[in-house]
Backbone bond lengths (Angstrom), bond angles and torsions (degrees), N, CA, C in turn:
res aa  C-N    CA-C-N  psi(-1)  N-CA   C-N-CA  omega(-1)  CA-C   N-CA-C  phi
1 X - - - 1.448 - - 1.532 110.83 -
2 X 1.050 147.09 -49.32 1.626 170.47 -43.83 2.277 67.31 161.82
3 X 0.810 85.20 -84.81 1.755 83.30 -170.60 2.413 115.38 -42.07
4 X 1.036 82.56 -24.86 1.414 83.82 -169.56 1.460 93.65 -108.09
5 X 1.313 128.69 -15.76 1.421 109.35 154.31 1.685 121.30 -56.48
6 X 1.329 64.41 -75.28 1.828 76.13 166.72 1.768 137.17 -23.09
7 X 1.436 97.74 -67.62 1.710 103.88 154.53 1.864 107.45 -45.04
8 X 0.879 95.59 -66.38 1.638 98.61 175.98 1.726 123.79 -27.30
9 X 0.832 104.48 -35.94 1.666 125.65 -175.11 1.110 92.50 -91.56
10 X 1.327 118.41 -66.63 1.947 108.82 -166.47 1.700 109.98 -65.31
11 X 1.129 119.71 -17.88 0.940 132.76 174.91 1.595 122.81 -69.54
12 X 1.390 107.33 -50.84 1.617 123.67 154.38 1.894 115.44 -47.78
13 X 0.948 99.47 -42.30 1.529 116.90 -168.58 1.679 103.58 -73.89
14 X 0.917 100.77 -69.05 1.574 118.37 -174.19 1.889 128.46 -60.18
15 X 1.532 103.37 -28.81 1.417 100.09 166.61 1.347 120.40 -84.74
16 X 1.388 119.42 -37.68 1.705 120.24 176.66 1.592 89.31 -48.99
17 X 1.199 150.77 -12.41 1.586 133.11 -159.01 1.776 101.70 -117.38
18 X 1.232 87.56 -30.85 2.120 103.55 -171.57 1.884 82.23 -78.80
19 X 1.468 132.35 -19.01 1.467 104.46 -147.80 2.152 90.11 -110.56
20 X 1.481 99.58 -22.48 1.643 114.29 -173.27 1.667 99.37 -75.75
21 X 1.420 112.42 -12.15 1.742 110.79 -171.94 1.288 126.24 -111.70
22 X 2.176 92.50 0.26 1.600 106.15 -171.24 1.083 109.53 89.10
23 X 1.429 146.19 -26.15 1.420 148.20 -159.48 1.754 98.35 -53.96
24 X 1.349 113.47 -45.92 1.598 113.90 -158.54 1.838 99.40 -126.19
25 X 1.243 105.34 167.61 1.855 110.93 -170.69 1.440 87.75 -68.12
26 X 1.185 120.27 151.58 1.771 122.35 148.22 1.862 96.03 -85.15
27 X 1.611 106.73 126.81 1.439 115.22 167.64 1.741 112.26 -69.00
28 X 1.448 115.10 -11.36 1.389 118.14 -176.79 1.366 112.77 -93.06
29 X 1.407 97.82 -1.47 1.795 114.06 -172.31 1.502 105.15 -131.34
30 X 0.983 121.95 -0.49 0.931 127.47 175.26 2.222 123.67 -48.52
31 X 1.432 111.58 135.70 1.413 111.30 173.38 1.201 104.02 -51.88
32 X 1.655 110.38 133.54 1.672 123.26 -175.32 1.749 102.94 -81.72
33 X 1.107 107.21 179.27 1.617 107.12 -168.92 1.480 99.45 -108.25
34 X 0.913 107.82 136.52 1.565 119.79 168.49 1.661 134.84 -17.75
35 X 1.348 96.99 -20.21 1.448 117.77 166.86 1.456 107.42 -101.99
36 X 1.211 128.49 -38.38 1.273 127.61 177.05 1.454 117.28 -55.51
37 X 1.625 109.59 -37.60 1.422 125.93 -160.84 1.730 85.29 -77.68
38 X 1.275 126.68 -34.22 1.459 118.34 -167.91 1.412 101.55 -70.32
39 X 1.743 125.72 -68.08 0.997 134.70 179.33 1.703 123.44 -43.81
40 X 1.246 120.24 -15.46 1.184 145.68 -161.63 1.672 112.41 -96.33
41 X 1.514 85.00 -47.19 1.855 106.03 161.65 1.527 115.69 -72.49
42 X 0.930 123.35 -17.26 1.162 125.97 -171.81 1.407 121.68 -79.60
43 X 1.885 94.67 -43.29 1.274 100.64 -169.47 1.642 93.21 -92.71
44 X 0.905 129.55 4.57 1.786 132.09 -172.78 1.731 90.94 -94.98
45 X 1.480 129.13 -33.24 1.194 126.76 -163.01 1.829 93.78 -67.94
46 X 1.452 108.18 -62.00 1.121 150.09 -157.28 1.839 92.60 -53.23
47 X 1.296 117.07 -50.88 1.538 124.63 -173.43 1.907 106.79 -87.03
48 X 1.336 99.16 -20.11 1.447 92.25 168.79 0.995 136.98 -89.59
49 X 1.701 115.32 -4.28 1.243 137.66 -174.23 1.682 92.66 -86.99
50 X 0.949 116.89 -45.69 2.100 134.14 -168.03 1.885 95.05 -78.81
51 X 1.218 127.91 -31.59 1.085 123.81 -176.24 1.508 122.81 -136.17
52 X 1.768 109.38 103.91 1.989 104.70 -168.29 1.678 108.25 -88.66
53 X 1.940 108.45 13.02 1.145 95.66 -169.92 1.716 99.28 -70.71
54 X 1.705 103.32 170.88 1.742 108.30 -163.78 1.778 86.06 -119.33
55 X 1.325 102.29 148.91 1.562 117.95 -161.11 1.458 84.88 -124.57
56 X 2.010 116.12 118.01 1.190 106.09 179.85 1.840 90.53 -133.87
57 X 1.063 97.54 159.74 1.671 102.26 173.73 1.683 114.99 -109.65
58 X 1.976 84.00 137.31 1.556 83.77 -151.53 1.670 92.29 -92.00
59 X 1.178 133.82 -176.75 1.471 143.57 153.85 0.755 138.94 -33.05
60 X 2.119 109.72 -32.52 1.555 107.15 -178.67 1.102 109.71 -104.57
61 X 1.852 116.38 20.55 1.494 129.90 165.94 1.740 112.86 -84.96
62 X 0.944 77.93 -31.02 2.160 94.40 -165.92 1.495 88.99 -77.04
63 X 1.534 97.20 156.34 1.142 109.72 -175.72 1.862 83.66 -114.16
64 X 1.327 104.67 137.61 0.956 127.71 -170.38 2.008 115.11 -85.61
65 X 1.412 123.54 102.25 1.706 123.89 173.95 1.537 108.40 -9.79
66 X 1.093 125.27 -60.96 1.725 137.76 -131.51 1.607 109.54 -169.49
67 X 1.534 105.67 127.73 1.634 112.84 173.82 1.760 103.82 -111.95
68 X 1.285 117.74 -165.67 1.375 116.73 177.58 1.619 108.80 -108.35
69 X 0.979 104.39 165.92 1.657 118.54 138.06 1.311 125.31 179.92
70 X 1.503 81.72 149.41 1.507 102.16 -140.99 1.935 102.99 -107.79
71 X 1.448 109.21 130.92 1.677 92.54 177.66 1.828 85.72 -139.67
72 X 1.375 90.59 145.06 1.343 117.33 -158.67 1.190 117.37 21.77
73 X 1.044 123.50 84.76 1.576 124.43 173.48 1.316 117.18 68.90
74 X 1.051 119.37 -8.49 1.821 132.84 -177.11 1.799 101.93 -108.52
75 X 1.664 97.78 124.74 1.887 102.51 -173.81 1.743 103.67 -121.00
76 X 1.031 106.12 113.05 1.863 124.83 156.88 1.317 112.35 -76.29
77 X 1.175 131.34 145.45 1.533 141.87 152.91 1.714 122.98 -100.83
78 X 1.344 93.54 151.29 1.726 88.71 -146.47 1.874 82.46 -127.53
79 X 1.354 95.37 120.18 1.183 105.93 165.14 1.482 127.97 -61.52
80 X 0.958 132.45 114.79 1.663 119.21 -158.44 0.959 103.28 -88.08
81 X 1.531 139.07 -175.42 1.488 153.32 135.73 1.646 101.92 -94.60
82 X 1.836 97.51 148.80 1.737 83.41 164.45 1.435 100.25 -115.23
83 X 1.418 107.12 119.53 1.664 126.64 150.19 0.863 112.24 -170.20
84 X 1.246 117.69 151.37 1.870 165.11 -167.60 1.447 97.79 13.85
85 X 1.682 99.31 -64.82 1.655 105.90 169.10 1.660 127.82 -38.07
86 X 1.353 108.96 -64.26 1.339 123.89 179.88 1.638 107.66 -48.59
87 X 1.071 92.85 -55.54 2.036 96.29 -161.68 1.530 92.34 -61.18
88 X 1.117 135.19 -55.59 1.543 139.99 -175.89 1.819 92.75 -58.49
89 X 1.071 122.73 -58.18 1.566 104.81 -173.90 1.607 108.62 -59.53
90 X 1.188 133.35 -45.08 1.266 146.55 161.91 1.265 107.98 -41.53
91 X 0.973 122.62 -54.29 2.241 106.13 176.14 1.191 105.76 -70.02
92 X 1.801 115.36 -35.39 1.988 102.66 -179.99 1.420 108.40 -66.70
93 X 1.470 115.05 -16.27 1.395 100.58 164.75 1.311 133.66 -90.69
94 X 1.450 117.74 -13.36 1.403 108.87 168.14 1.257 116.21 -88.43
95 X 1.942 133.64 16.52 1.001 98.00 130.03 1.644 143.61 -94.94
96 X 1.387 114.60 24.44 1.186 124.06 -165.49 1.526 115.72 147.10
97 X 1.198 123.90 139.02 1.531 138.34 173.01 1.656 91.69 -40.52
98 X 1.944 93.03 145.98 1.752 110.43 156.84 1.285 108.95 -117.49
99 X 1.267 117.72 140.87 1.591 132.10 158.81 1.095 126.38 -103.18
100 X 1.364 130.86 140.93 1.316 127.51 -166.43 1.436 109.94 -149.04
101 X 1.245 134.24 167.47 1.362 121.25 173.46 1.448 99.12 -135.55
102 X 1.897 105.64 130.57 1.459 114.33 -172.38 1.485 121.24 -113.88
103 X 1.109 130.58 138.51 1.432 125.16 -164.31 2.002 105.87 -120.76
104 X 1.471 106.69 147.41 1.953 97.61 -173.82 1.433 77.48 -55.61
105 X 1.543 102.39 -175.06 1.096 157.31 -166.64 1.709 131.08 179.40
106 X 1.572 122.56 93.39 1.188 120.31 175.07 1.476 107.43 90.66
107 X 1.388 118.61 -0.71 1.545 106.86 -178.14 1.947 115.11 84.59
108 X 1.836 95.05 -7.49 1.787 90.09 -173.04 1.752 116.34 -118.19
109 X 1.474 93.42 -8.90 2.025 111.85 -147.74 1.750 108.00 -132.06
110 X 0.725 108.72 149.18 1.573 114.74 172.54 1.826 86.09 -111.06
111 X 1.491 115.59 154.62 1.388 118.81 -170.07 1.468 113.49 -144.36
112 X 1.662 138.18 90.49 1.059 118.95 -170.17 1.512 105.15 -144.61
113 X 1.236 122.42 145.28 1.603 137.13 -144.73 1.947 100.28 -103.52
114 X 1.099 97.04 120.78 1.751 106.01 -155.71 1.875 101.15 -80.80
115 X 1.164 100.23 8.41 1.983 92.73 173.52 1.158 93.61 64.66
116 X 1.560 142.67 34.24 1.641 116.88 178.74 1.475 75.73 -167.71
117 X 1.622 100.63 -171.82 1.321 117.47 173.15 1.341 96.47 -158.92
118 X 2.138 108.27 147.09 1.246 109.83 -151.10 1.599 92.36 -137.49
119 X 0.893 131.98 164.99 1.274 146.25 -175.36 1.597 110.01 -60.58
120 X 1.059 125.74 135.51 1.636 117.40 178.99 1.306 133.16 -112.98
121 X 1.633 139.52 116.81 1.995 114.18 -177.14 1.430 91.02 -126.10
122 X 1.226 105.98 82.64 1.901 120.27 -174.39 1.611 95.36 -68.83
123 X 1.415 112.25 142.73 1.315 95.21 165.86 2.015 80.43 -156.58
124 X 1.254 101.35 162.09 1.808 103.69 -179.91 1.290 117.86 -62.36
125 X 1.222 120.10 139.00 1.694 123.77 -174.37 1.449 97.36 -137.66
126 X 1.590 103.85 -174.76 0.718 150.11 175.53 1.708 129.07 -123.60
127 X 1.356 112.73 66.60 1.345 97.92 -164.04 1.572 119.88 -72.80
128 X 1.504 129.59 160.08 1.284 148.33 157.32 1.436 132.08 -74.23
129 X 1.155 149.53 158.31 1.184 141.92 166.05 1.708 104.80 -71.81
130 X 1.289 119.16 125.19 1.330 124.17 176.20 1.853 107.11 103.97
131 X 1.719 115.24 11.08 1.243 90.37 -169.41 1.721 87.48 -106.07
132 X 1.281 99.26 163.65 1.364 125.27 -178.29 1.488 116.65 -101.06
133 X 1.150 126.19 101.82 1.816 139.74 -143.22 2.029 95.70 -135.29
134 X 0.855 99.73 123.54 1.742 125.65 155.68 1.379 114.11 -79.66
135 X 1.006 114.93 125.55 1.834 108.67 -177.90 1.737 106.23 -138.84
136 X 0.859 122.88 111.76 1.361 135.05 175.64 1.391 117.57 81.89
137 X 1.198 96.23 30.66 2.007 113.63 175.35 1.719 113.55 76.47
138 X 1.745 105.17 -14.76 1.337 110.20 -162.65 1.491 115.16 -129.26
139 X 1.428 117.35 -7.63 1.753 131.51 172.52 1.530 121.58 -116.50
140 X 1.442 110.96 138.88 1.551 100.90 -174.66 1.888 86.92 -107.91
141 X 1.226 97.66 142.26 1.693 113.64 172.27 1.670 105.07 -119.33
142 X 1.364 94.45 117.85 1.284 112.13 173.16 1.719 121.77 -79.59
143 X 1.155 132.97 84.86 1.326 134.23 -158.90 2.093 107.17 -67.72
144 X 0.732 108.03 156.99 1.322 119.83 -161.49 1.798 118.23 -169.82
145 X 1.300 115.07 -8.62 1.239 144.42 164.63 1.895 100.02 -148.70
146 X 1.535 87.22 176.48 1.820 98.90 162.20 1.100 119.38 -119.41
147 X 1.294 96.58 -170.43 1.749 117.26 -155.97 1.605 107.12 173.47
148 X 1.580 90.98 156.08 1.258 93.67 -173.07 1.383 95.41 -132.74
149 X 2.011 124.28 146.85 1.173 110.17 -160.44 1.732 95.78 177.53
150 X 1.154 139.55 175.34 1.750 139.84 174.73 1.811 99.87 -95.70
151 X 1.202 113.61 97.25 1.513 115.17 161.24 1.410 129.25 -115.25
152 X 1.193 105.37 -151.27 1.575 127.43 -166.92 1.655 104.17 -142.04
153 X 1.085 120.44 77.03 1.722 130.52 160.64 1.313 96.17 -38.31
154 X 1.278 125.09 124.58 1.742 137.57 167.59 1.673 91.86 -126.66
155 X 1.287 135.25 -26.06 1.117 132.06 -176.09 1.650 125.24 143.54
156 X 1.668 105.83 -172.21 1.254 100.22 -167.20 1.481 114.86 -140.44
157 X 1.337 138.54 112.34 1.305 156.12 174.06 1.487 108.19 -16.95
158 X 0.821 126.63 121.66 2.108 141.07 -172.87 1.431 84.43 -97.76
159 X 1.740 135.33 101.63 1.204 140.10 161.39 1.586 113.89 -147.22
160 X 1.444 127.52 145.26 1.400 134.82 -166.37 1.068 103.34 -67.47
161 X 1.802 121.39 -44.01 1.800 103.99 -158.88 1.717 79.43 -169.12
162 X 1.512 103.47 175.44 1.125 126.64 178.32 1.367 112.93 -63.09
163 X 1.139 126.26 -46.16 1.297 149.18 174.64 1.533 109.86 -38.01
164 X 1.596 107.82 -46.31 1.210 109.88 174.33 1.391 129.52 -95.12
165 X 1.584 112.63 -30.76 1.571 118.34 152.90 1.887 124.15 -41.12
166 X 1.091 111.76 -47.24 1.491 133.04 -155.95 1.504 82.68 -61.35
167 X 1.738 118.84 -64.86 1.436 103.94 -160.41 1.332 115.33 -93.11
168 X 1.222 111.40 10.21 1.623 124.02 163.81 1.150 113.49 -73.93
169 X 1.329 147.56 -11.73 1.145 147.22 -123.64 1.320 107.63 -167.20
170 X 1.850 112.30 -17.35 1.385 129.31 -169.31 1.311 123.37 31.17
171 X 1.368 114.13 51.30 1.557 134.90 -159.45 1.360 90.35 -67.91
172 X 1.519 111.04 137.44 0.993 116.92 154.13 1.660 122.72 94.31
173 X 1.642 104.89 -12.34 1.204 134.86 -151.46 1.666 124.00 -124.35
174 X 1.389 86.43 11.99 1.936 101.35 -175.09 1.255 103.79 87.03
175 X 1.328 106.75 -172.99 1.815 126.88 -142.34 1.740 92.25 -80.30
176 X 1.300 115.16 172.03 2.027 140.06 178.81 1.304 97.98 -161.81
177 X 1.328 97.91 136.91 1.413 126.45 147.53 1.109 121.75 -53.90
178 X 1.359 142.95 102.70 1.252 141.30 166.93 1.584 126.98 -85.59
179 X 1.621 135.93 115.98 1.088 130.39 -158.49 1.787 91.74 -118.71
180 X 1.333 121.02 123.22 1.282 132.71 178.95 1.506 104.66 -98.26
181 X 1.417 128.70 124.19 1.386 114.24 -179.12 1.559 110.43 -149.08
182 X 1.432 168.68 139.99 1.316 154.33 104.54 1.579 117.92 12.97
């Protein structure tokens, strides 16, 4: 009993987080059934005939490919991922740029703590040099070497070669300003 409570609780706990990260279908979002899709048309026919206004989606609906960041005066674009993380970093950015200040770490990472806290769907990786990692819901790690570890993929640095990451990033070389922006 004590055991199936238990599941019960983790169970409560754990899908609102598996369903906010994409991990699982939302049943409220769920694909309508084949009859639904008819009935559904119907009443969409029915409301479009009563209404010619045009429904367009503006920019600060879209989730946007790629944001910047920028260290000392020099700007990369960062291919994003979209989940839970991203879209929440993406509205703190449309209201305004974040700054942060990042320090190495381990010889592989630039490491700097975002003043906020963001939603998390950690799962084990493998990181790359150039990927863009969330780590403890509240730090962005700038990869520059790898590692392997439970994160949050937010994305990945648009750069030619190592050559040019390394001193972008001043790996290896003490702390940067990091400017996050749209």
């Amino acid at each position: 009993m004590i055991r199936t409570f238990a599941l019960g609780i983790l169970y409560a706990a754990i899908i609102p987080v598996l369903l906010a990260c994409g991990k699982l279908p939302d049943p409220a979002h769920s694909e309508p059934s084949q009859q639904e899709r008819s009935e559904g048309q119907e009443s969409k026919d029915e409301e479009n005939d009563n209404d010619n206004s045009e429904i367009t989606e503006t920019a600060e609906t879209t989730m946007p490919q790629t944001i910047n960041i920028s260290v000392s005066g020099k700007t990369l674009q960062v291919k994003i991922e979209d989940n839970c993380a991203t879209r929440a970093l993406v509205e703190a950015l449309r209201e305004g740029a974040i700054s942060y200040e990042a320090h190495d770490y381990g010889g592989f990472e630039k490491v700097g703590a975002l003043g906020r806290s963001l939603p998390t769907c950690d799962s084990r990786i493998t990181t790359q040099a150039g990927d863009v990692i969330l780590y403890s819901g509240n730090q962005i790690v700038l990869f520059y070497d790898s590692n392997s570890w439970s994160y949050t993929r937010l994305g990945r640095l648009q750069y030619e070669s190592l050559a040019e990451l390394k001193p972008f990033l001043n790996a290896g070389s003490g702390s940067i300003t990091v400017a996050l922006s749209l």
